[in-house]
KOLBA-337027 format. One line per 10 residues: for each residue x, y, z of C-alpha. Coordinates in steps of 0.2 Angstrom, whole numbers, always signed. Each point is the difference from the previous one (the first is absolute). Example, Ala and Ser with C-alpha at 12.3 -4.5 7.8 and 13.67 -1.06 7.14 Angstrom:
! KOLBA-337027
+62:-22:+39  +6:+17:-3
***
This chain:
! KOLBA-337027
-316:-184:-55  +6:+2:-20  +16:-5:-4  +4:+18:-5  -4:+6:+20  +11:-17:+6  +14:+8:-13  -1:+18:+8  +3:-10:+19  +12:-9:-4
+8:+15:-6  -2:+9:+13  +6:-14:+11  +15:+0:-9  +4:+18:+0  -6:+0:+18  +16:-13:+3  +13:+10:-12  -5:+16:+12  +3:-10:+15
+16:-6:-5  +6:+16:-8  -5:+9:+20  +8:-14:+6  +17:+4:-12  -1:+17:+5  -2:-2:+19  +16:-11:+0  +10:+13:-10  -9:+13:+13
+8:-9:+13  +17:-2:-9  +2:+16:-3  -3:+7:+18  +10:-18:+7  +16:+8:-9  -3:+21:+3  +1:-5:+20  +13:-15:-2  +13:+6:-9
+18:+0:+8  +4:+17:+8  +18:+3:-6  +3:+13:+13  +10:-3:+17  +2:+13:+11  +15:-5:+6  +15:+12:+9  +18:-3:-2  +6:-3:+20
+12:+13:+5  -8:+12:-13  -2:+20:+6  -10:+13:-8  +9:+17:-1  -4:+10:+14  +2:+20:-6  +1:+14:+11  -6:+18:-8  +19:+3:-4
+3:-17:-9  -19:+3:-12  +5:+18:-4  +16:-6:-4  -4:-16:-14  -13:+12:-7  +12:+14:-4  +12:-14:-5  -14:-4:-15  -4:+21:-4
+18:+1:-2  +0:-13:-12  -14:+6:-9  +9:+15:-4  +14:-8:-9  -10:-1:-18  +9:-14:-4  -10:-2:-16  +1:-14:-14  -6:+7:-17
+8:-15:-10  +14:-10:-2  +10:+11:-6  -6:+15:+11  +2:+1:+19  +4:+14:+11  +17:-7:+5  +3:+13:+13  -17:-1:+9  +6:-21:-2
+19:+4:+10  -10:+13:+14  -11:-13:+3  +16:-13:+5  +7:+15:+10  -18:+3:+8  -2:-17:+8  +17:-1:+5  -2:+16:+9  -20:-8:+7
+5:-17:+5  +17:+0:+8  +0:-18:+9  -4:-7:-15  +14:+7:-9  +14:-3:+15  -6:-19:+8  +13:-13:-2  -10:-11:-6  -9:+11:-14
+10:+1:-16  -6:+15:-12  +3:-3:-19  -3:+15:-13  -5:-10:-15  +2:+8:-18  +3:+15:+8  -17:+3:+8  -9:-14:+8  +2:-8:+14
+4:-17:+9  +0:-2:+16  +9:-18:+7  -7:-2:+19  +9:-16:+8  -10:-9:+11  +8:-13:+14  -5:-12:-8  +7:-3:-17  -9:-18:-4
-16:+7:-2  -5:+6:-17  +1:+20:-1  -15:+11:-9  -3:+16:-6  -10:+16:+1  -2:+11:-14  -4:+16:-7  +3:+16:-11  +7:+18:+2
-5:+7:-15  -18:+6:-5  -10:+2:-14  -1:+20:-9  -14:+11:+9  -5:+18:-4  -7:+12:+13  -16:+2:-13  -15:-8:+10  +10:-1:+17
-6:+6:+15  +18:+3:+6  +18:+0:-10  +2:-20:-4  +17:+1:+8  -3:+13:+15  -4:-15:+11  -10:+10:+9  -12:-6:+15  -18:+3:-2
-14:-5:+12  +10:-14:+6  +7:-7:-18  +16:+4:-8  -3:+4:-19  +14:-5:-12  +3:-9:-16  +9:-17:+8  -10:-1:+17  -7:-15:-9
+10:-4:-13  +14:-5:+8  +9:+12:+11  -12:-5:+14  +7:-18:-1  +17:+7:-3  +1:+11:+17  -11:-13:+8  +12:-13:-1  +14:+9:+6
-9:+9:+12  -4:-17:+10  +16:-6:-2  +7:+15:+8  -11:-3:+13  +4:-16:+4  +16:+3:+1  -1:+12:+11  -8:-13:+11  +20:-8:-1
-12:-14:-14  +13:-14:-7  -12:-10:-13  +1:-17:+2  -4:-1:-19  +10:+8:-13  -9:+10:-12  +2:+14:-14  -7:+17:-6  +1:+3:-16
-6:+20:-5  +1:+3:-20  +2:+15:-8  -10:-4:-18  -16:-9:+7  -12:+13:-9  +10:-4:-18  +3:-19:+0  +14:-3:+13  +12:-6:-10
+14:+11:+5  -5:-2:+21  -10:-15:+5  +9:-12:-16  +17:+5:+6  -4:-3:+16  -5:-19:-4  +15:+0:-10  +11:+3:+16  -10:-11:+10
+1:-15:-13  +18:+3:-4  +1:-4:+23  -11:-17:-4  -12:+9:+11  -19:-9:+1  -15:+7:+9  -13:-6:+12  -12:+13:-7  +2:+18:-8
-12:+12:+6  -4:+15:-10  -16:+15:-4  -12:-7:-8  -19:-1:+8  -7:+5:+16  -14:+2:+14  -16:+5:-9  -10:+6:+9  -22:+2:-9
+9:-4:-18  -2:-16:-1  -23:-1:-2  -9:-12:+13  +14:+3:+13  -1:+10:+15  +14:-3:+9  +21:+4:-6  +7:-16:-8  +17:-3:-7
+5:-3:-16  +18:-8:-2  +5:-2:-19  +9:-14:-5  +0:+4:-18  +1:+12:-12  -7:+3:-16  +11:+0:-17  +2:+14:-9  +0:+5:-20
+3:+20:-7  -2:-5:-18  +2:+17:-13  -13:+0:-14  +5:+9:-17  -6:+3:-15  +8:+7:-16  -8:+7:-17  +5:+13:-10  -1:+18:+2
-13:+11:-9  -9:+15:-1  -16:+3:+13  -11:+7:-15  +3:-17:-8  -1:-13:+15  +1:-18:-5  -15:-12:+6  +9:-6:+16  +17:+10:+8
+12:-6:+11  -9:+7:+14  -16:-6:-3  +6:-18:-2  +10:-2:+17  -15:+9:+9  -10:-14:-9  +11:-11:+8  +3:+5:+16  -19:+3:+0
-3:-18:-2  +14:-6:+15  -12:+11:+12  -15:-5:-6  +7:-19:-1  +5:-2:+19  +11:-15:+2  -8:-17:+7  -10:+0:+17  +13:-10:+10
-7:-4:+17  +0:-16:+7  +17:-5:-10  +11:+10:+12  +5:+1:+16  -12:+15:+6  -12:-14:+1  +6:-4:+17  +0:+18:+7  -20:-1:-1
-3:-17:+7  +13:+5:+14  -9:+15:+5  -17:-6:-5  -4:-3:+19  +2:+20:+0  -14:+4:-13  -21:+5:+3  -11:-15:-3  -2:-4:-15
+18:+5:-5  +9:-10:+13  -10:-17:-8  +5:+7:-17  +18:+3:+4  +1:-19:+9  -7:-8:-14  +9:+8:-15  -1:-19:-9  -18:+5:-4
-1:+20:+0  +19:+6:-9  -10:+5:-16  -12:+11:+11  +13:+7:+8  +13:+4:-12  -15:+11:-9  +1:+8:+14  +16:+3:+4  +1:+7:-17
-10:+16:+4  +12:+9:+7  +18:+5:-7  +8:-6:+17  -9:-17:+1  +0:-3:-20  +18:+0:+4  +3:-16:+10  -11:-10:-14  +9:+5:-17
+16:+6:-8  -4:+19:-1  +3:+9:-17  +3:+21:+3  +2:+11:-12  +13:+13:+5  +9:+6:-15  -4:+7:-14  +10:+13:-14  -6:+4:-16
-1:+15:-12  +11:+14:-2  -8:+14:-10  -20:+4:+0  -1:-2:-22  +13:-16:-1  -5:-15:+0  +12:-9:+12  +10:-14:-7  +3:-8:+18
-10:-5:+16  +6:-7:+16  -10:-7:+16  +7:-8:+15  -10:-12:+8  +5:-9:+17  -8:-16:+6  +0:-8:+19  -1:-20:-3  -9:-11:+9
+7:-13:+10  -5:-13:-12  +4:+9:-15  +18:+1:-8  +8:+16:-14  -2:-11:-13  -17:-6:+2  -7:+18:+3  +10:+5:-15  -9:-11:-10
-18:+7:+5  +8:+17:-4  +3:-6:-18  -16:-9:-2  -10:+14:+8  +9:+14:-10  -2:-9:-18  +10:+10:-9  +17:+0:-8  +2:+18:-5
+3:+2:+23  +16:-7:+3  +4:-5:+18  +15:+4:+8  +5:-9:+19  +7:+15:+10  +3:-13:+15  -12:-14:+9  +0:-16:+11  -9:-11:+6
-10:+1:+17  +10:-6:+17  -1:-18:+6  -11:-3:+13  +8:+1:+20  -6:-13:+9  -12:+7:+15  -3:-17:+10  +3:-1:+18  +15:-9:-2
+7:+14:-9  +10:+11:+12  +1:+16:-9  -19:+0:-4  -3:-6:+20  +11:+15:+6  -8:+12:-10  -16:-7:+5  +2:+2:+19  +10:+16:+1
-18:+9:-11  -11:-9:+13  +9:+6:+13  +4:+18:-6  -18:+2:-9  -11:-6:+13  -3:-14:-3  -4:+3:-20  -3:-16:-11  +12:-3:-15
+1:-9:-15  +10:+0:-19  -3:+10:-14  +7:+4:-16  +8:+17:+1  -6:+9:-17  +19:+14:-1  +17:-8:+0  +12:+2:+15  +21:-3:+0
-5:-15:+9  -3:-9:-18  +18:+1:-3  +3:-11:+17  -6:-17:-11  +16:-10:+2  +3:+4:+18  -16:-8:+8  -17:-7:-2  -8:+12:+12
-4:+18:-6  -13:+7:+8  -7:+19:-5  -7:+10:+16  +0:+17:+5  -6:+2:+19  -9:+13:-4  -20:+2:+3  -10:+6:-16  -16:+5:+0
-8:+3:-20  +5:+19:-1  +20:-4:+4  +1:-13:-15  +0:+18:-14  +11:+7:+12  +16:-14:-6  +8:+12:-15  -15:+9:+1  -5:+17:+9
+2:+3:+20  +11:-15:+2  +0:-3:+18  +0:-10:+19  -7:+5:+16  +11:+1:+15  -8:-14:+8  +2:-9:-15  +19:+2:-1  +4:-5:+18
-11:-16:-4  +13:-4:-14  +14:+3:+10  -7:-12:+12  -2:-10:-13  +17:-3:-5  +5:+0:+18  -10:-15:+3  +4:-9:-13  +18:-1:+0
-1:-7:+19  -13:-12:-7  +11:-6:-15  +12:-6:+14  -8:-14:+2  +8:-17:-5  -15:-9:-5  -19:+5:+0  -10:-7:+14  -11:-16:-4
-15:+10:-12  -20:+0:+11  -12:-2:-13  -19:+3:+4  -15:-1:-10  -15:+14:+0  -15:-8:+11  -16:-4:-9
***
């Protein structure tokens, strides 16, 4: 054998060994992989309150909470700013549910508070006042709607093939009704909780809630009240929108992102359209807001919490997701490209920038001397105002825009969502039992809720409509043909039935944990 033929076997002797090693590598990381897809802790524990009912409606008591939320629906309680409400539809509303929920308004141990003249705090005593109170909440006034594109008058309320159609039967009047509804129901049942709570109902959710849900803190704070845990709107049961799952899961959010609306302008002088100059003031803020969508803030996934929403459910997802989802260590870059895809995905991994205002021009030949766009930005968990600022700056590169800060803060702390956390443990339980059994997990809730404005009362805000969504009802929130299904409706009443019995509790029970089988 030549020394170039002993050369070329040795070679291959060696390459043979790197292959083997490298197949062995890969077997191990194989087996890695699918050790932690079927190992992984399930969070979930389908544990019931003892001495907890479900709500047991007749036909008179299901007509009765539906006409309750029809009725509200037709009080176009509407928020167009800060400065514009429809303060009367706002006072009929107070007289409404006064009128609707009678027991709630009379009990002895309910105390009813109008709160900067119309939103609402409700002080339910419990019989034992060592125990830590909490608080539901939600929003009476809607965003604006237009009968244009509707298939029935946004504010007939009107009962269609077993949905009511309304603006508010999902953002929020459903929450609002379906909180005092189960209360009402309860006490008709002669109910005393042995926990106290509150209900705070706000009157400017839709425009900020500084006027409502801040003055409400502000009355709570000036008591030296703390919470256990505030519950307010937020996600819900989706049911096919989330890909790779079959089955309804549950998303509680524990955070919120942060929000920026930033004004843009530019000024240059005037001129005549025969004589334009090379660039105008329209042509350089269209420039620049050109480049802020075409320049998409940083991919953030993997540095915030909505990590752990995927890992949770991964157990949930089609092979090969579910190993995907369970090893996010190895497969965040994959995913995040494509969670991007989509608007509704691409807005858990990034700060969103949307263009929504823009004025300019104010006769056909003049050359306009100003130009003004409003841009509004959802933060990421792990991104503050000031550091999306700066890549606002940097990405404009220009000093003839001038930004302007309308309003912004930073995204919510994160509430805690362990099993020793008994508001998260609560909620957990009462979705189980309501939703059949339907897995849960955090997320990052991508709009802003009054709960935000609840900070300084208690670590634990958790954001969860008990609603079920499937992928043509999440257009229909401030959208066209807002609306929930009977069935629906009676399963959020239930909802909050179950739930205030379950908070009763003094402690949570001693946490099961179980792995998935290999």
């Amino acid at each position: 054998m030549t020394d170039t033929e002993m050369s070329r076997v040795r070679w291959i002797s060696v390459a043979g060994s790197v292959i083997g090693v490298l197949l062995g590598v890969l077997a191990l990381l194989v087996i890695g992989l699918l050790i932690r897809t079927y190992t992984l802790p399930e969070r979930e524990k389908p544990w019931r309150a003892e001495g907890a009912r479900s709500a047991v409606l007749g036909e008179k008591e299901r007509r009765q909470l539906i006409e309750a939320l029809k009725g509200a629906v037709r009080i176009p309680t509407v928020s167009f700013s800060e400065e514009e409400q429809n303060t009367t539809a706002l006072g009929e509303f107070g007289e409404y549910i006064r009128k609707v929920f009678p027991l709630v308004f009379s009990s002895r141990f309910i105390q009813h508070e109008l709160i900067a003249g119309y939103s609402h705090l409700f002080t339910v005593q419990g019989s034992n006042t060592n125990l830590l109170p909490y608080m539901l909440l939600a929003h009476l006034d809607v965003v604006p709607a237009t009968p244009e594109g509707w298939e029935v008058p946004p504010f007939s309320g009107e009962e269609r093939d077993g949905f009511i159609y309304g603006r508010g039967t999902l953002d929020d009047k459903n929450c609002v009704i379906g909180i005092l509804e189960a209360l009402e129901f309860l006490l008709k049942k002669n109910y005393q909780p042995h926990r106290s709570f509150y209900i705070g109902i706000g009157h400017d959710e839709e425009v900020s809630g500084h006027k409502g849900a801040m003055k409400i803190v502000q009355t709570l704070q000036s008591r030296d009240v703390k919470l256990a845990f505030v519950l307010d709107e937020g996600l819900a049961v989706l049911d096919g929108v989330i890909k790779g799952i079959s089955r309804p899961v549950a998303l509680i959010g524990t955070t919120e992102k942060g929000s920026i609306t930033l004004d843009l302008s530019v000024n240059r002088p005037p001129g005549h359209s025969s004589m334009p100059p090379p660039e105008s003031s329209i042509g350089i803020l269209a420039a620049a807001v050109s480049r802020l969508e075409q320049n998409p803030m940083p991919n953030m996934f993997g540095d915030g919490p909505e990590g752990a929403m995927f890992e949770q459910l991964a157990g949930e997802f089609v092979f090969p997701l579910n190993i995907m989802m369970a090893n996010l260590w190895l497969f965040s870059p994959l995913i995040s490209r494509i969670l991007e895809r989509t608007p509704s995905s691409n807005a858990m991994v990034r700060t969103t920038t949307a263009l929504t205002i823009f004025n300019a021009g104010i006769k056909s030949n003049v050359i306009p001397p100003n130009a003004k766009a409003t841009v509004n930005f959802r933060l990421h968990p792990e991104q503050t105002v000031e550091e999306a600022l700066n890549i606002v700056r940097n990405t404009i590169r220009d000093d003839r825009v001038e930004l302007s800060v309308l309003n912004s803060f930073d995204p919510l702390p994160v509430s805690p969502y362990d099993e020793e956390n008994f508001g998260y443990q609560i909620l957990q339980g009462t979705i189980h039992d309501v939703f059949s059994g339907a897995p849960t997990a955090p997320g990052v809730c991508v709009g802003n809720t009054d709960s935000r404005h609840f900070v300084n009362l208690t670590e634990s805000i958790y954001r969860f409509s008990p609603v079920v969504m499937k992928q043509e009802d999440v257009n229909r929130i401030h959208g066209l043909n807002e609306r929930i299904s009977t069935e629906g409706f009676e399963r959020l009443v239930q909802f909050y039935y179950q739930l205030i019995q379950n908070s009763d509790l003094d402690k949570l029970p001693r946490p099961h944990l179980s792995t998935h089988e290999l």
